[in-house]
N, C-alpha and C positions, 0 to 999 in steps of 0.2 A: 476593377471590381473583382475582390474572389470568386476564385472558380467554384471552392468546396470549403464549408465552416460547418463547427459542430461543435457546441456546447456539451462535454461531460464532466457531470459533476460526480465529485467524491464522497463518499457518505463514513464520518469518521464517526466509531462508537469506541469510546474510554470506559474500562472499569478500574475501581482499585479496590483491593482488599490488603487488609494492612498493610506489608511493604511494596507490593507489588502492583503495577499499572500495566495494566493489558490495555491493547491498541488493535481496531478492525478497522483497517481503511477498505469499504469497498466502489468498484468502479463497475459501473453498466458498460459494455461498449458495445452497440449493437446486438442486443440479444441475449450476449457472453459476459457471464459477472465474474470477474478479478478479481482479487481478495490477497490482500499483506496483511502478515500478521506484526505484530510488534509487541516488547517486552522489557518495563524496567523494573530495577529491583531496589530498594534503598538499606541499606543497609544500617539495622536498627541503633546505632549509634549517632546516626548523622542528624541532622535537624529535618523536624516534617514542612517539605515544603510543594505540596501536593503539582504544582504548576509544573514543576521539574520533571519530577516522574510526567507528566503528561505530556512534556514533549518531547523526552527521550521515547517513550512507547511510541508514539504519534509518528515523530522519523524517522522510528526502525520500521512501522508498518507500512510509511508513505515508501522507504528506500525497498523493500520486500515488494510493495504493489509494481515497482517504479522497473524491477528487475525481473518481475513478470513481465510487464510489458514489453520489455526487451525482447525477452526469451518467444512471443508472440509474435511478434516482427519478424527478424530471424526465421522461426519457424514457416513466416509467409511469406518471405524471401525467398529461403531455397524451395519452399511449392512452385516458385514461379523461377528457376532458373534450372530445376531439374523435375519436371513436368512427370506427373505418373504417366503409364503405360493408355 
């Protein structure tokens, strides 16, 4: 039986405006909201194919959310291996 489980969920919002697709991936974790951005660009020669851009935006914001979290860890890491005063 687990010890500890927790469901978080990611709240992903897509815009596009002509070439470009913006990506907000954000995460709740206890309290504390995270937030990746993400950003594609099409280049106005190429064929419109709207799906693309949304998942290049979508996995630069998930990989930007994903590198915060990291950085969050880490940072609760060394709280707990070099203790304040």
């Amino acid at each position: 039986m687990p010890r500890h489980t927790q469901d978080w969920q990611v709240r992903l919002h897509l815009t596009e405006d002509e070439n470009t697709t913006k990506a907000k991936a954000e995460l709740d974790i206890g309290g504390t909201s995270v937030t990746g951005q993400g950003v594609a660009r099409r280049n106005p020669r190429d064929k419109d194919i709207p799906e693309i851009g949304d998942e290049l935006a979508a996995g630069r914001a998930m990989n930007d959310l994903a590198q915060k979290l990291l950085t969050i860890a880490r940072t609760d890491i060394e709280g707990l291996s070099h203790p304040g005063p």
